[in-house]
TORKOL-4160 file (C-alpha; in steps of 0.2 Angstrom, whole numbers, padded with zeros to 4 digits, m for minus):
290
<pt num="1" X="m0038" Y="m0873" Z="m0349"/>
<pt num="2" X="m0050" Y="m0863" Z="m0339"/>
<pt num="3" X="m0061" Y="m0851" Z="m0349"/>
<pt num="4" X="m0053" Y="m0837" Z="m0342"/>
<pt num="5" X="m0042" Y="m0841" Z="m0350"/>
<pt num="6" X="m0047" Y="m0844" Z="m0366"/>
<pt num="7" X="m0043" Y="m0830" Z="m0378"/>
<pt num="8" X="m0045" Y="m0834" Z="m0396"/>
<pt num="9" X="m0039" Y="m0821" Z="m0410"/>
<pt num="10" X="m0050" Y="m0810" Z="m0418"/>
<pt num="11" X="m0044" Y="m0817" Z="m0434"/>
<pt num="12" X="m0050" Y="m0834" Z="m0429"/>
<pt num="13" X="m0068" Y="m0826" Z="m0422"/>
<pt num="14" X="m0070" Y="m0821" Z="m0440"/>
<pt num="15" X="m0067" Y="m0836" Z="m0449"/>
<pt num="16" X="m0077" Y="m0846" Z="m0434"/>
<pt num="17" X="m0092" Y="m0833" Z="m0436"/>
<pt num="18" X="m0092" Y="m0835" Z="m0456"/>
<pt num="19" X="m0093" Y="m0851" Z="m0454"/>
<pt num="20" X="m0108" Y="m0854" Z="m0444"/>
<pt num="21" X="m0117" Y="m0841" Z="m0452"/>
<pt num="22" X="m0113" Y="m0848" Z="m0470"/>
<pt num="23" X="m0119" Y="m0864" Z="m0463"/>
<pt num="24" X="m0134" Y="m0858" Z="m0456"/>
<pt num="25" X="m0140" Y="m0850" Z="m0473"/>
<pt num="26" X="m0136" Y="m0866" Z="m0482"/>
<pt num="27" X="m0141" Y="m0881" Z="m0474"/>
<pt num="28" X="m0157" Y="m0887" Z="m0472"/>
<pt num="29" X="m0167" Y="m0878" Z="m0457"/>
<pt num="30" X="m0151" Y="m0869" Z="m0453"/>
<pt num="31" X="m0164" Y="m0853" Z="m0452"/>
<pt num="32" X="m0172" Y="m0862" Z="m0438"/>
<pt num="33" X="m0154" Y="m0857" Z="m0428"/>
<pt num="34" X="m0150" Y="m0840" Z="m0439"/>
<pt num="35" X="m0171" Y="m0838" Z="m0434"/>
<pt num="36" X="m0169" Y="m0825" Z="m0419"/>
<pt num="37" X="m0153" Y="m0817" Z="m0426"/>
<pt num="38" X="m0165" Y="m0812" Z="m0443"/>
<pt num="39" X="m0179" Y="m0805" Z="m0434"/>
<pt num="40" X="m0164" Y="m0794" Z="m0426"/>
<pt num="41" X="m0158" Y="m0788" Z="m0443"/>
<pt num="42" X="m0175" Y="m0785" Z="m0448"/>
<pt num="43" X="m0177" Y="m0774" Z="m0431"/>
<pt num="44" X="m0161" Y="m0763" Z="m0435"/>
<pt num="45" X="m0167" Y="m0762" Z="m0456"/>
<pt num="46" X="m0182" Y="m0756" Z="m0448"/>
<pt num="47" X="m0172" Y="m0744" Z="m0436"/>
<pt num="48" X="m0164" Y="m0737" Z="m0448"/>
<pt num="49" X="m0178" Y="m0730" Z="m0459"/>
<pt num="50" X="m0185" Y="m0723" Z="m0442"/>
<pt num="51" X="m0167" Y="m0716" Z="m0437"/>
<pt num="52" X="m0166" Y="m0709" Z="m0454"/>
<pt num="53" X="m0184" Y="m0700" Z="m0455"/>
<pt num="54" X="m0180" Y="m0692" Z="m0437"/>
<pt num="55" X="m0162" Y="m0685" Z="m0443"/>
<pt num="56" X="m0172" Y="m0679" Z="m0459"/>
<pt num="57" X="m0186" Y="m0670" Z="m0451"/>
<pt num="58" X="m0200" Y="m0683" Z="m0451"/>
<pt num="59" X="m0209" Y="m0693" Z="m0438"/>
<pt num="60" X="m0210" Y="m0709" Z="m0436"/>
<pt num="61" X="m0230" Y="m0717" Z="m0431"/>
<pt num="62" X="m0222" Y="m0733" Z="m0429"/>
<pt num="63" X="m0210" Y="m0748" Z="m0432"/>
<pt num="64" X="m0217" Y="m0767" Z="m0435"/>
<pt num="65" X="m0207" Y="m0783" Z="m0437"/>
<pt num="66" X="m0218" Y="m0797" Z="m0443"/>
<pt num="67" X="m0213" Y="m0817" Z="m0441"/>
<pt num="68" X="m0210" Y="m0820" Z="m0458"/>
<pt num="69" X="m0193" Y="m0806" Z="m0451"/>
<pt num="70" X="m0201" Y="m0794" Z="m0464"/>
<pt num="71" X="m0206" Y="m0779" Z="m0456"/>
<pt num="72" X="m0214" Y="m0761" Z="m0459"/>
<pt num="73" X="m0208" Y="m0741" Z="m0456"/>
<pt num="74" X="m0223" Y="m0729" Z="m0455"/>
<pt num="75" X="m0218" Y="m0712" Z="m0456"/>
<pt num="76" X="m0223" Y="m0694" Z="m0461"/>
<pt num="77" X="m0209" Y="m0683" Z="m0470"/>
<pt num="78" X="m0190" Y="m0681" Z="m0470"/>
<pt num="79" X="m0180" Y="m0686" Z="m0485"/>
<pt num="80" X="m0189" Y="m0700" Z="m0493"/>
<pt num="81" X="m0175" Y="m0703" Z="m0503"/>
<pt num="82" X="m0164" Y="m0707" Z="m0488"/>
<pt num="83" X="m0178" Y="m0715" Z="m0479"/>
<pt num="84" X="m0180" Y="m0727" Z="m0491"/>
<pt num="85" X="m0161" Y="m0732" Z="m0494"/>
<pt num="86" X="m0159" Y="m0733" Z="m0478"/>
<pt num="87" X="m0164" Y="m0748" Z="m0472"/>
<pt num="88" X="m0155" Y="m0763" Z="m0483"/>
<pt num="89" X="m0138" Y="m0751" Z="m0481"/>
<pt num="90" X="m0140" Y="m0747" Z="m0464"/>
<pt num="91" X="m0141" Y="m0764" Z="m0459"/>
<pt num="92" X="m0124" Y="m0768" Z="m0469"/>
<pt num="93" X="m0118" Y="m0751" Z="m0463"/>
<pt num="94" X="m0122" Y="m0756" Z="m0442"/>
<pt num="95" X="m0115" Y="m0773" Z="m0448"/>
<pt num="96" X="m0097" Y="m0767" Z="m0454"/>
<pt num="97" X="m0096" Y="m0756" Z="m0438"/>
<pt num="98" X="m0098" Y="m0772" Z="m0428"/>
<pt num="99" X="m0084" Y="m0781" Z="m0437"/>
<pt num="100" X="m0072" Y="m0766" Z="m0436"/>
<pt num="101" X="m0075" Y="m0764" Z="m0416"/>
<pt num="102" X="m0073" Y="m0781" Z="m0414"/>
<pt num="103" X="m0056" Y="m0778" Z="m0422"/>
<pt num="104" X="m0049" Y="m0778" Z="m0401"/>
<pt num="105" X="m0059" Y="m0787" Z="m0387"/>
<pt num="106" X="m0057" Y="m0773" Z="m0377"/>
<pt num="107" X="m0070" Y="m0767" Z="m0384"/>
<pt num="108" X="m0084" Y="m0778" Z="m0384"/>
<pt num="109" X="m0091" Y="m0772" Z="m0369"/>
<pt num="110" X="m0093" Y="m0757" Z="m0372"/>
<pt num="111" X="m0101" Y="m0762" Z="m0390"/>
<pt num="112" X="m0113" Y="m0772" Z="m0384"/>
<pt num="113" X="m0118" Y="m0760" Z="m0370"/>
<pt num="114" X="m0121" Y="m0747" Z="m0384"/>
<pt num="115" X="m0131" Y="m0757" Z="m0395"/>
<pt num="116" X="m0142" Y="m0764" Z="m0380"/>
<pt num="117" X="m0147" Y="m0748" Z="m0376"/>
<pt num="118" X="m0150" Y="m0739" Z="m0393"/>
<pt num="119" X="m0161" Y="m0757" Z="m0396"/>
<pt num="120" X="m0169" Y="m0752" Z="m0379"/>
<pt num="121" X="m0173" Y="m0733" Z="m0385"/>
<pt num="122" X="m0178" Y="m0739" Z="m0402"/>
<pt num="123" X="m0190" Y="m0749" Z="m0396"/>
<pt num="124" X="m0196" Y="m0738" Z="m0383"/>
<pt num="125" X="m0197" Y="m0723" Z="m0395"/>
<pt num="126" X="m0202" Y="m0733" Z="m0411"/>
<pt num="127" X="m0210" Y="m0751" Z="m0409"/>
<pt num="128" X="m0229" Y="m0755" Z="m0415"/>
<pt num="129" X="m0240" Y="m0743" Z="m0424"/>
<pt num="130" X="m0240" Y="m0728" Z="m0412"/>
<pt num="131" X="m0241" Y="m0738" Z="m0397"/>
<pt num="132" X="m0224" Y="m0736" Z="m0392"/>
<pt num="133" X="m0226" Y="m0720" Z="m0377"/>
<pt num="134" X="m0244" Y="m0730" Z="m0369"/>
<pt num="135" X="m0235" Y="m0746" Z="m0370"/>
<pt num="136" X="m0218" Y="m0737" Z="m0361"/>
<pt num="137" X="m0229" Y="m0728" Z="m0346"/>
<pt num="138" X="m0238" Y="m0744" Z="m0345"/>
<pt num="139" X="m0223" Y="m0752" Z="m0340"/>
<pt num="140" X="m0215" Y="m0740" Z="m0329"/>
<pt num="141" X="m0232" Y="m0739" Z="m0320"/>
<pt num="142" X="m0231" Y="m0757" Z="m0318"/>
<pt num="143" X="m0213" Y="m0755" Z="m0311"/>
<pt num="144" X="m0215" Y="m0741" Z="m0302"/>
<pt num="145" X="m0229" Y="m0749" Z="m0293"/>
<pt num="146" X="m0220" Y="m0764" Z="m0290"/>
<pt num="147" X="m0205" Y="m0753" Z="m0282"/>
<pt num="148" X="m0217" Y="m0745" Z="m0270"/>
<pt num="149" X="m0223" Y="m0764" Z="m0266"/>
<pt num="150" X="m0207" Y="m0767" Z="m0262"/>
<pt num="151" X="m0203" Y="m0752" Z="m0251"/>
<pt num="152" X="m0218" Y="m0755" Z="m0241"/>
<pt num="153" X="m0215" Y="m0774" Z="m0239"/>
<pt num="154" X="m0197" Y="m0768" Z="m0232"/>
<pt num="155" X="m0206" Y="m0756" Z="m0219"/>
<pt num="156" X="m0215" Y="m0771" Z="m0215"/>
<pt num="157" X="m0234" Y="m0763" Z="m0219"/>
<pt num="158" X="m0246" Y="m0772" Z="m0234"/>
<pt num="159" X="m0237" Y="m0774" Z="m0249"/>
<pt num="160" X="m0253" Y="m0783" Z="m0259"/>
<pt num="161" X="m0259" Y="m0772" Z="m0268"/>
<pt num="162" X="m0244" Y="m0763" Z="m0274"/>
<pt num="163" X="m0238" Y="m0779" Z="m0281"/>
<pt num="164" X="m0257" Y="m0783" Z="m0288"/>
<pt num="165" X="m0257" Y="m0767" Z="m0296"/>
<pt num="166" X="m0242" Y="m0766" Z="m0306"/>
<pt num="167" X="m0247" Y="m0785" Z="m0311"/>
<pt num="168" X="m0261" Y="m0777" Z="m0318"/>
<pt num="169" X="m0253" Y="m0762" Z="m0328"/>
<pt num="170" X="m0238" Y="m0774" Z="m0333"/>
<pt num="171" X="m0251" Y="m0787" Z="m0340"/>
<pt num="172" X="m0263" Y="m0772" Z="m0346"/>
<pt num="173" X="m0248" Y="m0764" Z="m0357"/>
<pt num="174" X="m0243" Y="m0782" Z="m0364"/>
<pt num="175" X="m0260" Y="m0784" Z="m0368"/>
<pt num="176" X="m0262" Y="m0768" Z="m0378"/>
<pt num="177" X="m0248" Y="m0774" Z="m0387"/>
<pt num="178" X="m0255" Y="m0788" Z="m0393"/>
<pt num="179" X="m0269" Y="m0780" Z="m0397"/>
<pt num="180" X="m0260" Y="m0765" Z="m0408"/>
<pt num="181" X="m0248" Y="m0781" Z="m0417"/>
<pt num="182" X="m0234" Y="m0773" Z="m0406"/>
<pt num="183" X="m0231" Y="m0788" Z="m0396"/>
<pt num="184" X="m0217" Y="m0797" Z="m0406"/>
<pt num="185" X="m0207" Y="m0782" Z="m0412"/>
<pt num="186" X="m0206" Y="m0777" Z="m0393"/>
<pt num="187" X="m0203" Y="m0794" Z="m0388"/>
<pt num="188" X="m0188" Y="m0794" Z="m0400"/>
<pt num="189" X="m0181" Y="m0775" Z="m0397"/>
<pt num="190" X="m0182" Y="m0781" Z="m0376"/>
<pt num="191" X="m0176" Y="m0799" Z="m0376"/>
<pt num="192" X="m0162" Y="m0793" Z="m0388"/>
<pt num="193" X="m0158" Y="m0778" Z="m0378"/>
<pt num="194" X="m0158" Y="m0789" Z="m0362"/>
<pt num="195" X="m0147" Y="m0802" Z="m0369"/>
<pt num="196" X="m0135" Y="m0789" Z="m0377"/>
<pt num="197" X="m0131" Y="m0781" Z="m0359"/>
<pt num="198" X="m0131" Y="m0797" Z="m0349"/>
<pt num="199" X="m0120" Y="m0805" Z="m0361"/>
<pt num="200" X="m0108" Y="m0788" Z="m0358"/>
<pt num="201" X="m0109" Y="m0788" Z="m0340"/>
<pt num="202" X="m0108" Y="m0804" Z="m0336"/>
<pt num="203" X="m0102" Y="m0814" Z="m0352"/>
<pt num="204" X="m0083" Y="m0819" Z="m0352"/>
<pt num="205" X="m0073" Y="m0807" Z="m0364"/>
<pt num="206" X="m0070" Y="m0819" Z="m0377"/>
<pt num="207" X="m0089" Y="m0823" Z="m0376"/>
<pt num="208" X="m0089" Y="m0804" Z="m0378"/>
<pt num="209" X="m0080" Y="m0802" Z="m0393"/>
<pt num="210" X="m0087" Y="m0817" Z="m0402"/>
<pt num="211" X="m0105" Y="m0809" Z="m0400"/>
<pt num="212" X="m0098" Y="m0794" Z="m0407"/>
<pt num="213" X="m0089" Y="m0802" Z="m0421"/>
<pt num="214" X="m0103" Y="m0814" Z="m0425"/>
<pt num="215" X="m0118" Y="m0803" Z="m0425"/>
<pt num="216" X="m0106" Y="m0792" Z="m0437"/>
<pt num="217" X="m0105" Y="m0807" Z="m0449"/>
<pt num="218" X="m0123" Y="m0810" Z="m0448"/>
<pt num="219" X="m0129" Y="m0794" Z="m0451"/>
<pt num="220" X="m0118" Y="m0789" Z="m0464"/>
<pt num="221" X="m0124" Y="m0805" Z="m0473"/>
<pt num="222" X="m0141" Y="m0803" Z="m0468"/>
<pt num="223" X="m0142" Y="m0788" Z="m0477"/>
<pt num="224" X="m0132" Y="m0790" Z="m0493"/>
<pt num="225" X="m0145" Y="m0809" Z="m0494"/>
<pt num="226" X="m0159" Y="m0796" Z="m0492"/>
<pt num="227" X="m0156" Y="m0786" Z="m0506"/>
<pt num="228" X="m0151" Y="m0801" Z="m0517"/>
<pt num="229" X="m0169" Y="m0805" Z="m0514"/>
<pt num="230" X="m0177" Y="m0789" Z="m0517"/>
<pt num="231" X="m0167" Y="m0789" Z="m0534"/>
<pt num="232" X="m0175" Y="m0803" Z="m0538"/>
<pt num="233" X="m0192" Y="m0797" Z="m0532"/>
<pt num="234" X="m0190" Y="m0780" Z="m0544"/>
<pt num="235" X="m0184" Y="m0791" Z="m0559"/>
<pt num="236" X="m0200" Y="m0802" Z="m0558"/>
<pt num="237" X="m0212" Y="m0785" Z="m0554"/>
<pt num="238" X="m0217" Y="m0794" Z="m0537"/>
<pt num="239" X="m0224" Y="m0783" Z="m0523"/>
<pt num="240" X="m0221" Y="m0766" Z="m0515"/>
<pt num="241" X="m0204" Y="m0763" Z="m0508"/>
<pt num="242" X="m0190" Y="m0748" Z="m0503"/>
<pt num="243" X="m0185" Y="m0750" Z="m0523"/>
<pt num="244" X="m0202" Y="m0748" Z="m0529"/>
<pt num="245" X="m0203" Y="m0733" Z="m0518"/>
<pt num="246" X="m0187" Y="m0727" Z="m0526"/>
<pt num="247" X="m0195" Y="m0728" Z="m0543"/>
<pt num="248" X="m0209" Y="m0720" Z="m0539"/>
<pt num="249" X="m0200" Y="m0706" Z="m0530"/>
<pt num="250" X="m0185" Y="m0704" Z="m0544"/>
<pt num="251" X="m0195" Y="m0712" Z="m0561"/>
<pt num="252" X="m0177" Y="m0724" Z="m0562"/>
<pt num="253" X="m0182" Y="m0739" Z="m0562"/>
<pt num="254" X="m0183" Y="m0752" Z="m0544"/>
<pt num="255" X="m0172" Y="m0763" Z="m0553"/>
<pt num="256" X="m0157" Y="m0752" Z="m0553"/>
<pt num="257" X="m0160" Y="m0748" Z="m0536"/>
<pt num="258" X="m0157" Y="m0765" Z="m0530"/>
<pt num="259" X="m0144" Y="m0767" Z="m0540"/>
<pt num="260" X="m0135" Y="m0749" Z="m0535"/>
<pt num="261" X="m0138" Y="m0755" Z="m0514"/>
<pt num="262" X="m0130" Y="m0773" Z="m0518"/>
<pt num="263" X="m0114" Y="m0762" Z="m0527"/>
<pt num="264" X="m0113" Y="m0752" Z="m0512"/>
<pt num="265" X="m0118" Y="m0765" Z="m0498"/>
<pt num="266" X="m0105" Y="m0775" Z="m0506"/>
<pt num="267" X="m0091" Y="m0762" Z="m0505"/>
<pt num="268" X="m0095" Y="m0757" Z="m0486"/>
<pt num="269" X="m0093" Y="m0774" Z="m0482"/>
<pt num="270" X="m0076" Y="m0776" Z="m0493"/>
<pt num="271" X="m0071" Y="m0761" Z="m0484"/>
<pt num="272" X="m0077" Y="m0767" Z="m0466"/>
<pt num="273" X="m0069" Y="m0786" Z="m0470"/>
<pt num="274" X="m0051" Y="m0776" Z="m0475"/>
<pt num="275" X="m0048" Y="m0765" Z="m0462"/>
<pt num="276" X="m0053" Y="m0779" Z="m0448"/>
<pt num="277" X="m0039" Y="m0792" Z="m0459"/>
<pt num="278" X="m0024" Y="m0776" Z="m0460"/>
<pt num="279" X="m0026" Y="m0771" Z="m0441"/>
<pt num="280" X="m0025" Y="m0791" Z="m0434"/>
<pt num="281" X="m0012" Y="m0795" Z="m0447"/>
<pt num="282" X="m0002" Y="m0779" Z="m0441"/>
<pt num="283" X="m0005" Y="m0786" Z="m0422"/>
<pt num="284" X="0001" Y="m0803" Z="m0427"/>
<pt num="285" X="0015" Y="m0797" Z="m0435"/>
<pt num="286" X="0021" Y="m0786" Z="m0419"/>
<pt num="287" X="0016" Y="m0800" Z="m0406"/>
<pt num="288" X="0029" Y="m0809" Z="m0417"/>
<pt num="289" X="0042" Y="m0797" Z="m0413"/>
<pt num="290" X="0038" Y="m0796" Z="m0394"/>
């Protein structure tokens, strides 16, 4: 069977992509695989709080993933209140929206190609500690420079120092991302942008879907796993987090905080798990008839 062919059901994506991320979280240096796939989670938790600031009024100075996939928001106004519950839910929240649109391989594409870009923007706009807009002109210097290198190679007139001076911008934006600790968060928001739209333009449609379906899984499990942790953090009084924030914020204790995200994390992905299940059974059952 060619893999043009190859069409597998939704249905059977889910279990599949349940499956490898269940066993990824269980067996030993099963992180090393589910590795790239967290440090994404930790990119959109992070999005989130910035999203979330900027629809509330506030800016945003800047968005950090670290290795250990914890990461760090820094950001003036808006609604601290949504600000800080956005992160653990929004990740389960984008997570469920991935499972439901990958209720139809039809749309994959068109998921993906979303969600490669608003990586791209939130990178561009957000990524490091207010490094984000040199970083962006540094590159589209460097591009822009190489374009002109290219035009003049065409026209057959010397292209050299075109090419050498976007070299140099290119390389002197990466180094000032390094520099700033920018480096890895935009090294995850670009290579995860780039292999979100090459995977829709090119990928086969199943390949499509099961991307769709499978970062779905992972995120929605990524985050509920994250605030399983973070409850356990506030019970032992450990460290500063979006609970502790909450606390200070309300005077209700960070403890409940946790435990109010895991009760509605859980039901968003009850929710997200349902309405995937109803909508292929309902497909199965008319495929049946046909």
């Amino acid at each position: 069977m060619s893999t043009s062919n190859f069409t597998p059901s939704a249905r059977a994506l889910l279990i599949f992509a349940v499956a490898l991320v269940v066993v990824t979280m269980l067996v030993p240096y099963g992180y090393v695989v589910a590795y790239p796939l967290r440090l994404f989670g930790t990119f959109v938790h992070e999005s989130a709080h910035a999203l979330a600031t900027v629809l509330t009024g506030g800016s945003v100075s800047g968005m950090h993933v670290n290795l250990d996939t914890s990461g760090v928001t820094l950001s003036r106004g808006g609604s601290r209140f949504l600000i800080s519950s956005a992160g653990y839910l929004g990740t389960v929240a984008a997570g469920a929206a991935l499972l439901i649109a990958g209720k139809r391989q039809g749309w994959a594409r068109k998921t993906l190609i979303v969600l490669g870009v608003s990586t791209l923007v939130a990178t561009a706009l957000f990524g490091g500690y207010g490094s984000s807009l040199l970083a962006v002109g540094g590159f589209a210097a460097g591009m822009g420079l190489w374009a002109l290198g290219r035009k003049m190679a065409r026209a057959q007139k010397s292209a050299g120092i075109w090419y050498a001076g976007g070299a140099v911008v290119t390389v002197a934006a990466l180094v000032y991302l390094g520099f700033s600790g920018a480096l890895l968060t935009w090294s995850v928001g670009l290579l995860s942008a780039a292999g979100l739209v090459a995977v829709a333009v090119y990928g086969a449609p199943w390949l499509r879907h099961a991307l769709v379906i499978t970062l779905g899984v992972q995120l929605t499990f990524d985050g509920l796993h994250s605030i399983r942790t973070l409850i356990d953090h506030t019970m032992a009084a450990r460290g500063h987090s979006d609970a502790v924030n909450m606390a200070n914020l309300t005077g209700i204790p960070a403890s409940v905080w946790a435990v109010l995200w895991a009760v509605v994390g859980l039901a968003i992905v009850a929710g997200a798990f349902v309405l995937f299940w109803r909508e292929n059974k309902r497909e199965s059952f008319e495929n049946s008839l046909s």
